[in-house]
N, C-alpha and C positions, 0 to 999 in steps of 0.2 A: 906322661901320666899313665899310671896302672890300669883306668879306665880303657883310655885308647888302648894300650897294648894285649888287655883280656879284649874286648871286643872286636876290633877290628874293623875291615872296612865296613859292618855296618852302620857303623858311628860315624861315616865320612863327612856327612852333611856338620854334623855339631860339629866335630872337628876344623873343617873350612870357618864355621860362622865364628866359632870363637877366636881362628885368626884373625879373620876379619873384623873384629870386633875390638883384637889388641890393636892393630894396625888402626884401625878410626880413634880408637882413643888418645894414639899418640901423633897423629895427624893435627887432629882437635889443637894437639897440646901444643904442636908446631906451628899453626898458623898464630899464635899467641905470639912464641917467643921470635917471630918477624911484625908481630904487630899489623897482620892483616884479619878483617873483620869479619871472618870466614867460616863454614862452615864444612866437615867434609863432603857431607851429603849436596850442599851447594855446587861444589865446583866442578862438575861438569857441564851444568847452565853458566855458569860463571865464565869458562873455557871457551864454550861458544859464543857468546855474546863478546868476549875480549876481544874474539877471533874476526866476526863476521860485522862487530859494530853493532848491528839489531837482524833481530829474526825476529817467529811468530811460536805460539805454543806449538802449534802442529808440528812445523821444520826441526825446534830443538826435539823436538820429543823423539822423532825419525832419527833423526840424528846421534843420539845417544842411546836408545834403545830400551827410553824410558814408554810408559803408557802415559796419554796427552793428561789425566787426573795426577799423576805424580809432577810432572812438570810444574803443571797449575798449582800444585800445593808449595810447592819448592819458591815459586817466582811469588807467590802470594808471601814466604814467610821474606826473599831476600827485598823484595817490596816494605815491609813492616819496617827491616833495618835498611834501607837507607839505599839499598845499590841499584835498584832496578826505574828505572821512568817504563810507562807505557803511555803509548800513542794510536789513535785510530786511523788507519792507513789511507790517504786520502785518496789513491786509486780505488780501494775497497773499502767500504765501512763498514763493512763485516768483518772485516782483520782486524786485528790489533798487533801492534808493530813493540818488539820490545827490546831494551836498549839498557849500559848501564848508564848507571845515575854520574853526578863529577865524584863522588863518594866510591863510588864502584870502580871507572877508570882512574883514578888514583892507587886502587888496591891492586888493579892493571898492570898499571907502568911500575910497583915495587915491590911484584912479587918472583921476579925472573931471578934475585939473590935464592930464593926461597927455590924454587923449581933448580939451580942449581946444586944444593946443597941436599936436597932429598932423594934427587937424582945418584948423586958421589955416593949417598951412605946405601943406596939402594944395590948399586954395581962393587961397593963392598961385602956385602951381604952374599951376594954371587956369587963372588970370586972365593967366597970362603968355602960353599956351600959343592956336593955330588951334581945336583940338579938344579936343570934350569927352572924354575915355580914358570917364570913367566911363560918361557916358550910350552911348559906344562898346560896352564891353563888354557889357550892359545887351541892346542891339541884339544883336550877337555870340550870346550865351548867348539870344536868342528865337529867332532863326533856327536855330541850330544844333539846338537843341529838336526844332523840325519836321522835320531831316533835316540829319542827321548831315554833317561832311566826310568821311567814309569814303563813305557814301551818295553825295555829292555827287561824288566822285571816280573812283567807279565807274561814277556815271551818265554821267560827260563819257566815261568812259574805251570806254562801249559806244557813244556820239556818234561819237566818234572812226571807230570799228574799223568802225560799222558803214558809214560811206561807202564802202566799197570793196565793199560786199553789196548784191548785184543781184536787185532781185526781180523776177522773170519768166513769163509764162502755160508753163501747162504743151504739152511741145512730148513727141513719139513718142521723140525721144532721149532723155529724162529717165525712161522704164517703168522701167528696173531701178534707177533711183536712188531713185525714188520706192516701189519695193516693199524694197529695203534698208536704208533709212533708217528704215523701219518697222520691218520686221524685227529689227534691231537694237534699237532699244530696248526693243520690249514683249516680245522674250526677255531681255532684261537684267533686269525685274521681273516679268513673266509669261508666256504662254507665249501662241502666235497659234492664233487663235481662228476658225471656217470663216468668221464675217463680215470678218473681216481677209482670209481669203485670197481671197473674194471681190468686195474692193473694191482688194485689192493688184494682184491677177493680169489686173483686166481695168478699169483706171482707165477708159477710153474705155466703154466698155460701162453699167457701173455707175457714172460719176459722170458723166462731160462729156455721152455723149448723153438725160442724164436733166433735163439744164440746169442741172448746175453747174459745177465750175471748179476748176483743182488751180494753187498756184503753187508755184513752184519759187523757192530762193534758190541763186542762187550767188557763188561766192566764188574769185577771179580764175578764172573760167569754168568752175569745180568745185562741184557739186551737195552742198551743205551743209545745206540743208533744207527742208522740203516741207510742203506742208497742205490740205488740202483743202474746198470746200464744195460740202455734200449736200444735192440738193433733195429733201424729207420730204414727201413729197404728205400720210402719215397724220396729220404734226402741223400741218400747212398755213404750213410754215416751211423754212429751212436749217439744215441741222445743220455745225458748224464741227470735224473733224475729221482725223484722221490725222495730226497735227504731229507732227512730228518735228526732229533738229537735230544733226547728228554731234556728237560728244563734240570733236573735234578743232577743230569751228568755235564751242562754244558760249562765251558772255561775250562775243556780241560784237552783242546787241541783236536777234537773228532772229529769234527766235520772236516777239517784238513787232511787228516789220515785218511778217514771214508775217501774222499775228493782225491787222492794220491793212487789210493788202491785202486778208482774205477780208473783213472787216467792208467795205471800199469796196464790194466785189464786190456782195455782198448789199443794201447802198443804192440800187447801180445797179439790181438788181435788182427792188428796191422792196417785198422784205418786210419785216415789220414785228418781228422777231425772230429771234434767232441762235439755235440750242442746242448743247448738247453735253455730250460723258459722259467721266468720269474716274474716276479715284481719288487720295484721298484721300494716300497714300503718296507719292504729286509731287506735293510740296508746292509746289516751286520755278515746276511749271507751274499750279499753285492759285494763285499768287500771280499770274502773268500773264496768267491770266483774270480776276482781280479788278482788276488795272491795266488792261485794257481793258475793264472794266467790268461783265461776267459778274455774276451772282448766283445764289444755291443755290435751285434749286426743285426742286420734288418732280413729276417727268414720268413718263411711260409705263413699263411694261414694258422692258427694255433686252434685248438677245439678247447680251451682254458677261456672262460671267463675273466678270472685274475690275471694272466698275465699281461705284461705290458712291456715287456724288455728280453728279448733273445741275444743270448751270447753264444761263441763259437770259441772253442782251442782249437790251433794248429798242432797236427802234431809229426814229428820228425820221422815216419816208418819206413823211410827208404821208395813207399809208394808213387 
């Protein structure tokens, strides 16, 4: 079709449905011309019950990799025609036990002509064909396993966005962007705290002449996010804090980069650990401390109210 060939793979979805859609219709049309009473959408409940005798909604549904409300709609419709009995299981009567009908095991024992035959013209198809579809799929359905095309698509989509995000040493013009950008979020979930307004109000003071390092990101020459690293003489480490990320600039991969660039800082550095204190309740920022590799330890005393959760990088300095 001119369609698929102008667009391409992002048509891949319609693409698939509408195979799969010739293919059911002519399934449909095959269980006919064997005079079994069937349905496509049926026969992988079908399959299992030929196979095991009787199961339960929950088992088929595990089992095929249906959810347990599709199932139930499936056995409610081959119920109406004729193929299914259900029984309450007299170990459990809270089970219910289901089984085909003599309608059903009939359609059983004379459908192996039929599975023969769709098989042969299926491995013709093959044999004619560059590609394997099935062991394609197969592939397909592994990968996407490990991460999702929704996953995949937002990961390229923060690739993208984030080339135009500049990360920079912190410079005397960025003071109020860097005490804002704070400001702003941790009133958004709690409230600033005097070591916040101590490390806000006098960045040079309290971070850079203590030997560490604040970077700034911006975003066409506009200050969208910030982070900081703390040298911790009491834990004889860095501490990775203050991130921040405007709401206006976030999905667009920052807080990763910021999180990359303080983790370079502190290798150049040559400590042998990152830390830092959070909560629980940003989860989204839980999660990109676990993407750069962070882990939950149980640290010191903290002088934060909010936090609840200290994590620690290892890091590789030869130290």
């Amino acid at each position: 079709m001119k369609f698929f060939d102008q667009v391409g793979k992002m048509a891949m979805g319609t693409r698939i449905r509408f195979l799969g859609d010739k293919i059911t219709q002519d399934a449909a049309q095959i269980y006919k011309v064997y005079d079994n009473a069937l349905q496509p959408k049926w026969f992988p409940v079908f399959y299992v019950l030929s196979s095991d005798g009787e199961s339960t909604v929950t088992a088929i549904a595990e089992y095929i990799g249906h959810s347990h409300a599709s199932v139930s709609k499936i056995l409610a419709e081959m119920s109406k025609a004729g193929l299914v009995l259900e029984k309450t299981d007299p170990k459990d009567r809270r089970k219910t036990k289901i089984s085909l009908s003599k309608k059903g095991k009939e359609i059983a024992n004379n459908i192996s002509d039929q599975f023969q035959d769709v098989g042969a013209a299926i491995e013709e198809i093959s044999a004619q064909t560059t590609h394997n579809l099935w062991a394609a799929i197969e592939e397909w359905e592994y990968f996407l396993a490990q991460k999702s095309l929704l996953e995949r698509v937002i990961e390229k989509k923060k690739q993208r966005e984030s080339i135009s995000v500049k990360i920079e040493s912190y410079k005397p013009k960025y003071k109020e962007a860097f005490f804002k950008l704070n400001e702003e979020w941790i009133s958004k979930y709690f409230k600033m705290e005097q070591p916040d307004r101590d490390a806000l109000g006098n960045p040079k003071g309290y971070i850079l002449d203590k030997g560490g390092a604040i970077f700034v990101a911006t975003l066409n020459g506009e200050p969208v996010g910030v982070c900081a690293l703390i040298k911790r003489d009491d834990l004889n480490c860095f501490e990775l804090a203050k991130m921040a990320v405007s709401p206006k600039a976030q999905g667009k991969n920052i807080g990763y980069l910021l999180g990359k660039a303080c983790i370079e800082k502190a290798e150049e550095l040559k400590t042998d650990r990152l830390f830092l204190e959070s909560n629980t309740i940003l989860k989204p920022a839980i999660r990109l401390y676990e993407k750069l590799g962070f882990k939950k330890v149980v640290g010191p005393p903290t002088p934060y109210e909010r936090c609840n959760i200290q994590m620690e990088l290892r890091l590789n300095t030869g130290n």
